[in-house]
C-alpha positions in Angstrom: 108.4 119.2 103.5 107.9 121.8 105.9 109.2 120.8 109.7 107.3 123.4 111.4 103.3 124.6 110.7 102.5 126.6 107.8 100.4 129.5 108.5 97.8 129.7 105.3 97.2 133.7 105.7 101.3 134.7 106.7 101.8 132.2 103.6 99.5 134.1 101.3 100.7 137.4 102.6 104.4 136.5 101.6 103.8 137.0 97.9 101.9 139.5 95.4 102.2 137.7 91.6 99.1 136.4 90.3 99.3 133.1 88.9 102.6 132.1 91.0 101.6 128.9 92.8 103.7 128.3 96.1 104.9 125.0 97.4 103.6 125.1 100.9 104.1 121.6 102.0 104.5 117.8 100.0 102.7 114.8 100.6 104.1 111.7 99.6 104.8 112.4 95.6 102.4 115.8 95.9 102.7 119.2 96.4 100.2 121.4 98.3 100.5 124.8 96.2 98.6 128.2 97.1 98.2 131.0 95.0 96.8 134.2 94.5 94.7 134.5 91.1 92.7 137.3 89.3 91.1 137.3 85.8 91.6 134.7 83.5 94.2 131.6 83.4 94.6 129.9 79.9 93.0 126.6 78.7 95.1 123.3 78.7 95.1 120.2 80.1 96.9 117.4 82.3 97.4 114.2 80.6 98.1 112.1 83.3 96.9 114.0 86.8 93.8 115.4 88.5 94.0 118.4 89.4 92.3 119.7 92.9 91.4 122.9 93.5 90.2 124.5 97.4 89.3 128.0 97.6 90.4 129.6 100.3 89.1 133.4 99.4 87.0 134.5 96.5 85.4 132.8 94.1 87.1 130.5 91.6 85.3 129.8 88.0 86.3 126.8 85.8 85.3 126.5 82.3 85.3 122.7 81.0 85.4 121.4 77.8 83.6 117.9 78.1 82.4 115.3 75.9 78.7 117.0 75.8 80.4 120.5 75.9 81.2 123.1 77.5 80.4 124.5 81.2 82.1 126.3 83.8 81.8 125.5 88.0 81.8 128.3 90.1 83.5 127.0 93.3 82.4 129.8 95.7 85.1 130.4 98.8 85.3 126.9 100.8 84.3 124.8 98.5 86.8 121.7 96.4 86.5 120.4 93.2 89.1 118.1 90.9 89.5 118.6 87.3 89.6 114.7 85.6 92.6 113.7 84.0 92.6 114.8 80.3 90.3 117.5 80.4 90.9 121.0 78.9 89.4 123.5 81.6 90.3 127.1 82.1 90.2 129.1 85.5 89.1 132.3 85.7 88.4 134.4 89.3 86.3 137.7 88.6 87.6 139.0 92.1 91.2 138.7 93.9 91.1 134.8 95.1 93.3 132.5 97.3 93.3 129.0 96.2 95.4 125.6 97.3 96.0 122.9 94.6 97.2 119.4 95.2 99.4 117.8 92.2 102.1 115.6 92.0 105.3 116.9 92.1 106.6 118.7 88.6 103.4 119.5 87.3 103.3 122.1 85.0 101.1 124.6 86.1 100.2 125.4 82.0 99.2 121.7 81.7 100.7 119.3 79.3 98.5 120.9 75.9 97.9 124.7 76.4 97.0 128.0 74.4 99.9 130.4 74.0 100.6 131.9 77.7 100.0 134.9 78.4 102.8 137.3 80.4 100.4 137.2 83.8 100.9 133.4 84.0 104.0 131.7 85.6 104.1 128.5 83.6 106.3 126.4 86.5 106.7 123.6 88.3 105.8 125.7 91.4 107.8 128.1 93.3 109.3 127.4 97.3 107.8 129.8 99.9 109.9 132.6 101.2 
């Protein structure tokens, strides 16, 4: 946990990868990750966790798979939205984006079930800021 504030722009400005969530801060057994994000993620899901998304910058897309189908939300830049437990979704941003996630601690940002992952996504845990 950070002893000092955390600047959300010096933050985001620290780092360049795509797909590289940031530990910015923890909250009882939850991190507060950032990341930048372009183009397309990969579809899995989290057993056991939500998973909360804030966009800072951009425009972030998520494709769900649901029991009546699919359909994506478009989060535009300020607005939040939580994935359920258990549900496949994909994230995609069609320009450069900033977004903050809240999970507990040691989720794996591929999910627990995913597609093969791509090189452009970090599958961690989350990474400390620099």
């Amino acid at each position: 946990m950070a002893d000092e504030p955390v600047s959300l722009p010096a933050a985001l400005a620290s780092f360049t990868d795509l797909w590289s969530p940031r530990i910015v801060t923890t909250v009882n057994d939850y991190d507060v990750r950032i990341a930048k994000v372009e183009g397309e993620h990969l579809w899995h899901v989290h057993d056991h966790t939500d998973e909360f998304f804030l966009v800072l910058e951009g425009e972030l897309h998520i494709g769900l798979r649901e029991a009546d189908g699919e359909r994506t939300v478009v989060l535009p830049k300020g607005s939040v939205f939580t994935v359920p437990r258990g549900t496949e979704h994909k994230p995609y941003a069609p320009v450069p984006t900033a977004i903050m996630m809240l999970e507990p601690t040691g989720t794996l940002t591929v999910g627990d079930h995913h597609e093969t992952v791509p090189d452009h996504v970090d599958a961690t845990t989350g990474h400390a800021l620099s």
